[in-house]
N, C-alpha and C positions, 0 to 999 in steps of 0.2 A: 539384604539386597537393596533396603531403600536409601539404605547409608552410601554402600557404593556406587549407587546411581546420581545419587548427589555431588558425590565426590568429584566423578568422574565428568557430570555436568560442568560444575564450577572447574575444570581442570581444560576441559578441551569443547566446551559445545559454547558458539557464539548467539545469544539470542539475540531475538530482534526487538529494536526501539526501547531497549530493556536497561537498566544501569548493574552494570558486569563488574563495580568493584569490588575488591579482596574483602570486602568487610559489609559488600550488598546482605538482605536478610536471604537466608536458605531457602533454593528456587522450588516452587510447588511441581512434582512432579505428578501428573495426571496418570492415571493408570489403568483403567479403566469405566466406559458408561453405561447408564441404561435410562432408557424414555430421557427427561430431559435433568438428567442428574448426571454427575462425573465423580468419581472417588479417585482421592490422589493415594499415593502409597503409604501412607501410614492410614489408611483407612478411613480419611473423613470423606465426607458425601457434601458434593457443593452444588450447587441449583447453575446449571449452565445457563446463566442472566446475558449469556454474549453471545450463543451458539457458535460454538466456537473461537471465530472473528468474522460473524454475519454469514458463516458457512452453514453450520450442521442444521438444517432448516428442520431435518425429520429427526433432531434428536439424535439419539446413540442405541437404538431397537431395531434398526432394520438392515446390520451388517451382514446377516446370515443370508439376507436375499439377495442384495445389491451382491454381495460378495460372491454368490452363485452367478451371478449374472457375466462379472468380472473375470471368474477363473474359465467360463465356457469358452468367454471372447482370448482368453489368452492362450489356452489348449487351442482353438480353432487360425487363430493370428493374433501373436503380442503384439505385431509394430509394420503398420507401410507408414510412409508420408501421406499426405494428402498436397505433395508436389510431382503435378502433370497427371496420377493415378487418383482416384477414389476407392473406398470399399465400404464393403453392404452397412453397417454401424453408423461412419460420421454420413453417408447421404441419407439413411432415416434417420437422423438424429435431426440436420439441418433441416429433413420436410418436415419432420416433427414441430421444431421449434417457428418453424415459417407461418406453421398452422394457426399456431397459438398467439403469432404476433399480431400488432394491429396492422390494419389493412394497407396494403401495397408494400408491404416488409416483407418477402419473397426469397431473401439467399441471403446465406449464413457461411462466413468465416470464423473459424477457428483459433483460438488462441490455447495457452497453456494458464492463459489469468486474466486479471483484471486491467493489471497497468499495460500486458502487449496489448488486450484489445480497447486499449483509450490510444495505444503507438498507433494503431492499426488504423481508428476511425482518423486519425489525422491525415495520416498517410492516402487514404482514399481521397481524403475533401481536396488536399493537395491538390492529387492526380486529376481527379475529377475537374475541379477549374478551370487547370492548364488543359487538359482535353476542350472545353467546353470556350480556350481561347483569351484566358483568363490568368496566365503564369502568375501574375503578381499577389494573388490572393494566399496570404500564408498566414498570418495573423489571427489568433483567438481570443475570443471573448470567453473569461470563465470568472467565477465569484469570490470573492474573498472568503477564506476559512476551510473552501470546500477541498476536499483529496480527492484526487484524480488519478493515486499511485506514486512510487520512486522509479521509476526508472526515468531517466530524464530528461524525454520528452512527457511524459506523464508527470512528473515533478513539474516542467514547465509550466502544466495548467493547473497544479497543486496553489491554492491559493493562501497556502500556512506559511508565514516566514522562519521558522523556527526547522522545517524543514527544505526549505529551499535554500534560505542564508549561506549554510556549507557551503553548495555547489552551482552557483552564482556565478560567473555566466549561463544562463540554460540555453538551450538550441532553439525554440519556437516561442518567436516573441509576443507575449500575452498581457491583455489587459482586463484586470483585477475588478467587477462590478460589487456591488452592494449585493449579498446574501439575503434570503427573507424572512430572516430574523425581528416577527415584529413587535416582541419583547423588547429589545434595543432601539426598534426605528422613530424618530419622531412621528412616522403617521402611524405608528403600529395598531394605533385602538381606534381606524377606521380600514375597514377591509380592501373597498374602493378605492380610498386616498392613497394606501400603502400600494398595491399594485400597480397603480398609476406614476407614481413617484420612483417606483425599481423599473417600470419600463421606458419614463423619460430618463433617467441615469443612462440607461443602454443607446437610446438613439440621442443624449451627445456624447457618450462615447464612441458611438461608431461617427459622427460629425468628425470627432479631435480626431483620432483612428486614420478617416478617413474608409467609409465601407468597403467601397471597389476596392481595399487591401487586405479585407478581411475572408477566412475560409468557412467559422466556421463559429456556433455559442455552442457550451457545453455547459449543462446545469445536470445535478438528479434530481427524481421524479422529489424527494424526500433528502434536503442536505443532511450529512449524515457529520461529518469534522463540525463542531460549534452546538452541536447536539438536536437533532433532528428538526431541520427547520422544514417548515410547512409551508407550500407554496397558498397563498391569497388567492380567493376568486379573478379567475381570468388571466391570472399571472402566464400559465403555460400556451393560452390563445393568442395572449398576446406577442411572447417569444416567435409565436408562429407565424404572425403576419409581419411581424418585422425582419424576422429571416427572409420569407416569400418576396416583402416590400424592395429588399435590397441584396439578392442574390445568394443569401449565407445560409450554409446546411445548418441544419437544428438536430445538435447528437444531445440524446437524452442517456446520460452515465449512470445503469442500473446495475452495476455491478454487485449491489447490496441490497436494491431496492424490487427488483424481479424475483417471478418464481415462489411468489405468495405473501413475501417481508411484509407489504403492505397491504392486506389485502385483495391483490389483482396477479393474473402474470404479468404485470409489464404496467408499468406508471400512467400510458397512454388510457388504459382500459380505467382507470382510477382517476384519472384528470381531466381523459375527455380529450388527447391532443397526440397529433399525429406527428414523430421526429422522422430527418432522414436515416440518423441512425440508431442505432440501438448499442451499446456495449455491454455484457453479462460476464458474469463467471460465479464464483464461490455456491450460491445456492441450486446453481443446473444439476451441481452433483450431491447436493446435500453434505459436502465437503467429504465425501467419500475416493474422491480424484482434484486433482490441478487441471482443471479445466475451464474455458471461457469461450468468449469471441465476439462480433459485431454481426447484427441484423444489417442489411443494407434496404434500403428501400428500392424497388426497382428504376425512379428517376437516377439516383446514384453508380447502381448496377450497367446502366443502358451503355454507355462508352467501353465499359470492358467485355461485354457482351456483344457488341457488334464489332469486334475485331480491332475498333480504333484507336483503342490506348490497350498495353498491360496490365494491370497492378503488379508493379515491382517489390512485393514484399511473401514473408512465409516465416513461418517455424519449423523447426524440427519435428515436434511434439505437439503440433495444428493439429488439431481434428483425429489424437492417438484415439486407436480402435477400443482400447481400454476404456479411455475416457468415454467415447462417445456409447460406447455400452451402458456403460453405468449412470451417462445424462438420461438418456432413452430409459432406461430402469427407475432411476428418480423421478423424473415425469412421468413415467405409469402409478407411482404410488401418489404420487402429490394429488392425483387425477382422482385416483381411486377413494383415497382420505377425502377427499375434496375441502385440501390444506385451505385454497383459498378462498373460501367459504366459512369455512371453521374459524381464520382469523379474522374476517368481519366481523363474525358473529361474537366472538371477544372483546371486540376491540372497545364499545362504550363501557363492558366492565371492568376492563385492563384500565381505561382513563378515570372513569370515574372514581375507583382506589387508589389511583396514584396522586388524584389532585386532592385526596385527605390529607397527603402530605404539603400541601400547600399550609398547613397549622402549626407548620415548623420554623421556626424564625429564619432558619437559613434560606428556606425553600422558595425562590424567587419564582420561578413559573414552571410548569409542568407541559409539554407540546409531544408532538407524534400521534402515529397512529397504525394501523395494523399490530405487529409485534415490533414496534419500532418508534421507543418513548424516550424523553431524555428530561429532567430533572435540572434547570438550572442554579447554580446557588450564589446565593449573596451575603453580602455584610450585613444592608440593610433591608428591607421590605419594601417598605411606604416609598425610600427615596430610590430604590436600584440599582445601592449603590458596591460596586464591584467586587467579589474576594479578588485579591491579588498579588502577584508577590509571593516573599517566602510563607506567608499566612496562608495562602491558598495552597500553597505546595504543600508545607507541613500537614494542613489540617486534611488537605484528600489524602496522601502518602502515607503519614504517618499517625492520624485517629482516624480516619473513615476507614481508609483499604480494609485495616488491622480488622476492623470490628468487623467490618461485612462477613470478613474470611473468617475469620471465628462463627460466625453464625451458619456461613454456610452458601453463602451468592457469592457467584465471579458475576464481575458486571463491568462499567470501563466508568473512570474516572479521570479526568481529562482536564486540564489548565492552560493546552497549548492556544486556547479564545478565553473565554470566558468559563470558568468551570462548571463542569457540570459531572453528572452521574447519567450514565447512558444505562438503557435495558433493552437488550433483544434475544427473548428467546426462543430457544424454538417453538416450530408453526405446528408440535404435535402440542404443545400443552393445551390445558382448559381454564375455567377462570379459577380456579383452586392454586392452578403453578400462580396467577397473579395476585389471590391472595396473599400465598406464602411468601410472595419476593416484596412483597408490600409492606408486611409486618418485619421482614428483616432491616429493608430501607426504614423505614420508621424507627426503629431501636440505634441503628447507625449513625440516622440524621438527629436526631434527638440527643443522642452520645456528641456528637462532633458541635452541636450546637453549644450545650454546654463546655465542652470545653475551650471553645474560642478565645475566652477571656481569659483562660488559663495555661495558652500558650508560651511557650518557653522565651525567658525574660530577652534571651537574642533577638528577638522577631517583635518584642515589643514595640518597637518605634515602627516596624514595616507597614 
């Protein structure tokens, strides 16, 4: 069976962001999980180091409940809209999630994902403007490196060239800030200087900009593209009095970063800073459904709520009774585990092992926090100075990948910035899963170090 399922992968199933030629290596197929491990069909066991793709928050153990939860709601209603109708699921879901929000975040729209509910938050700040007298404001401020989604107003605030380049004209025209990467930054190794220095970048770019054109800043709580950058003291205070200063909504894009990833429900409770909007999906449902949406804060909310404007937007599949079953099911277990507690309580042990690997030549810096780490690598150490090129591609692709997967970690390996090795796993492990994915990376990085120098003679001059 595992032959034909190969087969038939490489014959007719399109993957995503994945290289699909005739002569690609044979696709791992995943077959079944349990707690925070995944076995593929020839029966090896791999430490899910990605939770999926920042989805399965609870791991691969709690299908028989979620999944009761799921078939009641589908025997009782598989399917209304949540256009012009409500039903009993997505309005406890939405007071649910309102509950848990930070303060004056009160209504919840629905999406089916991540990148409609980044469509979604645009599409309000729009609305909202033009209500409030303001048409011209259409313009976003988002950071370089960070993803924001493909779809392509979500592409539009995607700040990766590599994925935007393609499809080039985008719809909503955005300007590109400094990410807080302060590994890379010239102020990086003072805390105060670096956050001061990304918050003057932002007010003169809204000067060139021009504010009064602007709708709206999008950052995450934790950038997740370029490998999990960590916002500096005051960094999210600041965003907030420079929105308030000059008119512009503040959407904080937690679509990976809510729901425990870090520590908190929501980046606000974790940084200390109140957005207008909020965007979620992937871990509401512990990736057990396609589900998402947008917090709105009630100054946002107020125009469509008193009669004076629409919102002219919806989905199909907003607010499926399905889905919003199984969010409401996920947030009873996360609650009950008290996930985001448990990953605090990790998280100096999950770093403190990972920065051993700082002893690795490649191993340039080590950042993140909650279940939510990334591993940057270098040529050199002392100067920082880049992998790049086909050296960087080979040596992730073709020595790193390899070894991990033999050992036994899926984790994401990444050259579209700067390369890095990302870890997110799931919010049920303890520090024992972070030993064991620590001694895997170590055997890996230590393997890939060595063999740098004995990369294949093509690649030598790169």
């Amino acid at each position: 069976m595992a032959r034909s399922l190969q087969e038939m992968a490489k014959q007719h199933l399109m993957l995503h962001f994945s290289d699909m030629s005739v002569d690609a290596d044979e696709i791992t197929v995943i077959d079944h999980g349990e707690g925070y491990y995944v076995f593929d069909t020839e029966g090896n066991r791999y430490i899910d180091g990605l939770s999926g793709l920042y989805c399965a928050n609870l791991g691969h153990s709690h299908g028989d409940e979620i999944g009761a939860v799921a078939h009641e709601q589908m025997a009782k209603l598989p399917f209304v809209s949540n256009w012009t109708v409500a039903h009993p699921s997505s309005i406890e879901a939405a007071t649910r999630i309102a509950d848990l929000a930070p303060r004056g975040l009160d209504r919840v729209f629905f999406t089916s994902g991540g990148s409609e509910a980044v469509e979604s938050a645009y599409k309000i700040a729009v609305q909202w403007h033009a209500a409030n007298g303001q048409p011209q404001r259409r313009k976003v401020i988002a950071r370089k490196d960070a993803y924001h989604g493909v779809t392509l107003g979500a592409l539009s605030l995607t700040g990766m060239p590599v994925c935007r380049t393609p499809f080039e004209p985008l719809p909503i025209p955005t300007h590109h800030v400094s990410n807080t990467n302060a590994y890379r930054h010239p102020a990086g190794g003072d805390e105060d200087a670096l956050c001061r220095a990304l918050l003057d970048e932002i007010e003169e770019t809204l000067e060139f900009e021009v504010a009064e054109t602007v709708a709206m800043i999008i950052a995450e709580p934790v950038q997740n593209a370029g490998g999990c950058f960590v916002p500096p003291r005051g960094y999210w205070q600041g965003l907030r009095e420079i929105c308030d200063r000059h008119g512009i909504l503040l959407v904080s894009d937690e679509v990976i970063c809510a729901w425990g990833r870090i520590g908190s429900w929501f980046g606000g409770q974790r940084f200390d800073y109140v957005p207008d909007l909020i965007t979620f999906a992937k871990g509401v449902t512990a990736g057990h459904f396609a589900f998402g949406g947008m917090i709105i804060s009630d100054k946002v909310a107020a125009p469509f709520l008193s009669g004076a404007e629409s919102y002219m937007h919806g989905y199909t599949f907003g607010g499926h009774p399905v889905g919003a079953a199984v969010a409401l099911a996920t947030i009873d277990i996360l609650e009950r585990e008290q996930i985001p507690e448990r990953v605090r309580a990790n998280e100096e042990h999950a770093r403190a092992r990972l920065e051993e690997l700082l002893e690795i030549p490649i191993v340039g810096d080590v950042r993140g926090c909650g279940h939510f780490f990334a591993l940057e690598l270098v040529r050199d150490q002392e100067s920082k100075e880049a992998l790049a090129g086909p050296v960087a591609e080979w040596l992730l692709k073709d020595v790193l990948t390899n070894r991990l997967y033999e050992n036994g970690l899926i984790c994401r390996l990444d050259d579209r910035a700067d390369p890095i090795v990302q870890i997110a796993p799931p919010l049920i492990g303890d520090e024992a899963m972070f030993d064991e994915i620590t001694a895997i990376l170590r055997d890996g990085l230590e393997h890939a170090a060595e063999r740098i120098d004995e990369r294949p003679a093509e690649l030598a001059s790169a």
